[in-house]
N, C-alpha and C positions, 0 to 999 in steps of 0.2 A: 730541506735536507732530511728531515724524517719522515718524508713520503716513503724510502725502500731501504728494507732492511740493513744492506748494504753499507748503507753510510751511515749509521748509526753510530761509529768511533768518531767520523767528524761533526756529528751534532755534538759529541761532548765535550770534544776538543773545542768548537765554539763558544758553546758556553761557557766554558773558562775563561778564555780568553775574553770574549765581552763579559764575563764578569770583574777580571781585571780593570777595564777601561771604567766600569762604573763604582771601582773598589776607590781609584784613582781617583774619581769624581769629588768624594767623599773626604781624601785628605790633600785634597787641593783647592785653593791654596792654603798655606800651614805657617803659620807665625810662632813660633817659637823663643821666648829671651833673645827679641828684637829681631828676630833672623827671619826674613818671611822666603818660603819656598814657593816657587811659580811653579817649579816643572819635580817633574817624579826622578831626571835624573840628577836635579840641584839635591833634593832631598836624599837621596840615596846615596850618593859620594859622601854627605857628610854623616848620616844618622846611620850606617850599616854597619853592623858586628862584622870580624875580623874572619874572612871565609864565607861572609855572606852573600849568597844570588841574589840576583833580585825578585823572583819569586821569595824566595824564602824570608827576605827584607819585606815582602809585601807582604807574606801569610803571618810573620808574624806584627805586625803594626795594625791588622785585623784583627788579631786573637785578642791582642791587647787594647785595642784601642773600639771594636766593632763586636761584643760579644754574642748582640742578638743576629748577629750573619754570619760569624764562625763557622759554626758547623756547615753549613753550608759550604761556603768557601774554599775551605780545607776539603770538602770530600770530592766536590770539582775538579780543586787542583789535583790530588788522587786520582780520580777517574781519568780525568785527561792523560795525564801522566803514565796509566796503564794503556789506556787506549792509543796513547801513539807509541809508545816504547816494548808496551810487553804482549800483550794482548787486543792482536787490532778487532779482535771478534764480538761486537756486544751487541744485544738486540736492544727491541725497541722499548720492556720497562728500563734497562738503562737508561737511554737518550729519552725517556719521559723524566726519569726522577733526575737526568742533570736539566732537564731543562725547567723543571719545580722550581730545582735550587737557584738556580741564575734568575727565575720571577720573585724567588723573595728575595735574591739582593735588590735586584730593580725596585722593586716595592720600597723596600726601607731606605734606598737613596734616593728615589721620589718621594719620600714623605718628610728624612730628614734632612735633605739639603734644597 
């Protein structure tokens, strides 16, 4: 997908989104005071503040819980976020530096899980 400039919104939109599925990796499964969670949407009916997405259920139980991939994570979700909704125009150090980010999530849920 980052062979032409063109599609350089949807590299970054993937890497978000696979960075999701490996965020997920990460807090699944989740045992909690006897409660074990199998699935992202077992966990997220019960554990989500009042008005919360499930992005924003996910970004922050990274903040909280993932601090060496935060930053990462959070500027994904951002980039993507601009790139499908505000601005579908990005070149190519964009969709290199989201795709960085999404190698160090990869990185740290292959080494810590």
């Amino acid at each position: 997908m980052n062979k032409k400039t063109e599609y350089c919104d949807w590299t970054i939109t993937i890497a978000f989104y696979s960075a999701i599925h490996y965020v997920r990796h990460l807090m699944l499964p989740c045992t909690e005071l006897d409660v074990t969670y199998n699935t992202f949407e077992s966990m997220f009916k019960m554990k989500k503040n009042d008005g919360e997405g499930r992005h924003g259920f996910q970004m922050r139980y990274v903040k909280n819980g993932y601090p060496d991939i935060s930053y990462e994570y959070v500027k994904l979700h951002d980039m993507s976020n601009n790139a499908r909704y505000i601005d579908y125009r990005y070149g190519r150090e964009e969709s290199k530096l989201a795709k960085s980010y999404l190698e160090k999530i990869k990185e740290y849920v292959e080494k810590y899980r």
